[in-house]
C-alpha positions in Angstrom: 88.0 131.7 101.5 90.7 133.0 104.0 91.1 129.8 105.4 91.8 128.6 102.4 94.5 131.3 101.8 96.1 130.9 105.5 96.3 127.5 104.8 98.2 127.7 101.7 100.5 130.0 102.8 101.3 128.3 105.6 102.1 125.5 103.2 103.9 127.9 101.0 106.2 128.9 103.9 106.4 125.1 104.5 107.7 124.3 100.7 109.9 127.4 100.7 111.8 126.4 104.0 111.9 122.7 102.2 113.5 124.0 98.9 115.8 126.3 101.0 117.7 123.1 102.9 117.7 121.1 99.8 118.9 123.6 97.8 122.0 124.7 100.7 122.5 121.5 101.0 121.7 119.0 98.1 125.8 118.2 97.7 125.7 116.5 101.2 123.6 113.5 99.4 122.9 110.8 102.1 122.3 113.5 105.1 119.9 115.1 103.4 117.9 111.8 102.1 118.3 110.7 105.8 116.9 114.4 106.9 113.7 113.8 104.4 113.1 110.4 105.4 113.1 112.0 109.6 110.4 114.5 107.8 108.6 112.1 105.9 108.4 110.0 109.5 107.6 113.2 111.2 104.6 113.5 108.9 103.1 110.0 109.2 103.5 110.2 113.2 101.4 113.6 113.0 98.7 112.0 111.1 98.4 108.5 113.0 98.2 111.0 116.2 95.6 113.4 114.4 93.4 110.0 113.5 94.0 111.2 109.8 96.3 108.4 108.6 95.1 105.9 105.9 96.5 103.7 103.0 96.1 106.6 100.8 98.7 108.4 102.5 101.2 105.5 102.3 100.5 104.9 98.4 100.4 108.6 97.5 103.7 108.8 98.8 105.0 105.8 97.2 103.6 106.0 93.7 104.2 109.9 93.4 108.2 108.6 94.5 108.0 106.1 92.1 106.9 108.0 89.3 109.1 111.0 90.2 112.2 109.0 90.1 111.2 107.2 86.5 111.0 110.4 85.5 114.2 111.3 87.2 116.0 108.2 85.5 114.9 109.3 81.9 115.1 112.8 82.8 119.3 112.4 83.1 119.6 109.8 81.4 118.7 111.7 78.0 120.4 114.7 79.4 117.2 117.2 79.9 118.6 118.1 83.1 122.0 117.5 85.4 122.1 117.4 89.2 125.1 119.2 90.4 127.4 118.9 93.5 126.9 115.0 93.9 128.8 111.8 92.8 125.3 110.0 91.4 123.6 110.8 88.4 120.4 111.0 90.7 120.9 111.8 94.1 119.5 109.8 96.7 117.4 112.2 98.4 115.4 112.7 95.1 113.5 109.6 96.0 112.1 111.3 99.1 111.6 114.7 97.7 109.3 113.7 95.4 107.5 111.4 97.9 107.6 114.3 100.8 106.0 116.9 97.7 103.1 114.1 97.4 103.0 114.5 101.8 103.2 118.5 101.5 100.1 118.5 99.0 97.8 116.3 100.8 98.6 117.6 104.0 97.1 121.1 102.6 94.6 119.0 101.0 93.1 117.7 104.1 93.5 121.4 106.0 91.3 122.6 103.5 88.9 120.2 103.7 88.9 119.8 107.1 88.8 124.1 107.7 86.3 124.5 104.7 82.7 122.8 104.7 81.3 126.2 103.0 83.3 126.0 99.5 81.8 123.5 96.5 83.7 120.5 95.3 84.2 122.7 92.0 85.9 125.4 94.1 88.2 123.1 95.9 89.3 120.7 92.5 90.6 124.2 91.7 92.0 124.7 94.8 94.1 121.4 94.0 94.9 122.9 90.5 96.4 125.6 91.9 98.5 123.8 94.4 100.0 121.0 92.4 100.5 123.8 89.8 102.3 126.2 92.2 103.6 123.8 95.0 106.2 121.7 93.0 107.3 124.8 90.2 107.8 127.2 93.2 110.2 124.1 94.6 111.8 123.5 91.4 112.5 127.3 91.3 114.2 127.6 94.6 116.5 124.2 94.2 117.3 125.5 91.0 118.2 128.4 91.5 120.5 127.9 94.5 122.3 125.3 92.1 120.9 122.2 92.7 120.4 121.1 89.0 119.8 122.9 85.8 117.6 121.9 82.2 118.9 121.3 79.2 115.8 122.6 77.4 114.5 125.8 76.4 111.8 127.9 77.0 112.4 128.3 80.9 110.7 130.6 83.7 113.0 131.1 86.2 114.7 127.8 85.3 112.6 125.6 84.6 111.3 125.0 81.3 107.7 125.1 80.4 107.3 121.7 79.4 108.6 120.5 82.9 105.7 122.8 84.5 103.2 121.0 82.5 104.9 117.5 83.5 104.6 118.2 87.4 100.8 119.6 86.7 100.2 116.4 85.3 101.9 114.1 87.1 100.3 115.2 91.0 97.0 115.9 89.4 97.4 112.7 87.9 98.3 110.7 91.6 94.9 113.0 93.1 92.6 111.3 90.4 94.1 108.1 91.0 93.9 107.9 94.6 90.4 109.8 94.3 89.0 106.6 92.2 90.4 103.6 94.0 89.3 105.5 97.1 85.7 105.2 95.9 86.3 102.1 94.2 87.6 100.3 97.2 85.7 101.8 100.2 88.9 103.9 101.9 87.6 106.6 103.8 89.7 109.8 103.4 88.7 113.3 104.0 90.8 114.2 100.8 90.0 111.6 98.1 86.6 109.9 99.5 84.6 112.0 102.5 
């Protein structure tokens, strides 16, 4: 269990340095999509060299992007929240930062699957629970608050609204139960989604 907890505060420490550069810096748009995509790069070098790299890492990242920024579109469009400080409706590093939240999260994933071999497959679904539940509201609360964006819609915890807690939840436990079935379905060995 305390690997488990060094883990996820090392990750924690990881998300909160994350949230701190997009938040001081969200107004210079391009530099900071081009910073994420060096990050994102970082990340996929790392796991080629740790033999850890797969398909699943690649299409994580892609549809959690491409569901983030859907949601992004709509999410402006219909006013529910406004990005501040940039000349785009949605910024381009938005893109990323959804994609790099997917990397964050199974990156922890695979520590603690790698570190733990003593805790059930009950213990660490809740494990995941907890981190896609804490990992992306924590970020949201740090961007926001540094004046990133803001909601248009009530019932907010530190700025950000309930119902945009519940759509994060959903959305990256959603992408883990995805990638978790067409892992099995299709054979891809992954330490995360199909051991």
């Amino acid at each position: 269990m305390n690997n488990v907890i060094k883990i996820i505060l090392k990750s924690i420490v990881k998300l909160i340095l994350g949230g701190l550069l997009i938040g001081f810096f969200h107004q210079y748009d391009l530099i900071l999509a081009i910073l994420l995509v060096l990050k994102i790069t970082h990340s996929f070098v790392k796991n080629i060299r740790n033999k850890t790299f797969n398909s699943n890492l690649i299409f994580g990242f892609l549809l959690t992007a491409i569901i983030g920024y859907i949601c992004e579109y709509f999410g402006t469009k219909y006013q529910y929240w406004e990005y501040h400080d940039v000349a785009t409706e949605i910024p381009k590093w938005v893109f990323f930062a959804w994609g790099a939240a997917f990397i964050l999260i199974y990156q922890t994933e695979l520590e603690i699957n790698k570190k733990t071999t003593d805790i059930s497959s009950k213990t660490k679904k809740l494990w995941v629970l907890f981190i896609v539940t804490v990992f992306p509201t924590l970020g949201e609360i740090i961007t926001i608050n540094l004046g990133t964006w803001s909601y248009n819609v009530p019932y907010k915890v530190f700025g950000v609204p309930l119902a945009a807690i519940a759509a994060l939840i959903i959305i990256h436990y959603a992408v883990n139960i995805i990638l978790g079935y067409t892992s099995k379905k299709f054979g891809i060995k992954d330490l995360v989604f199909n051991p």
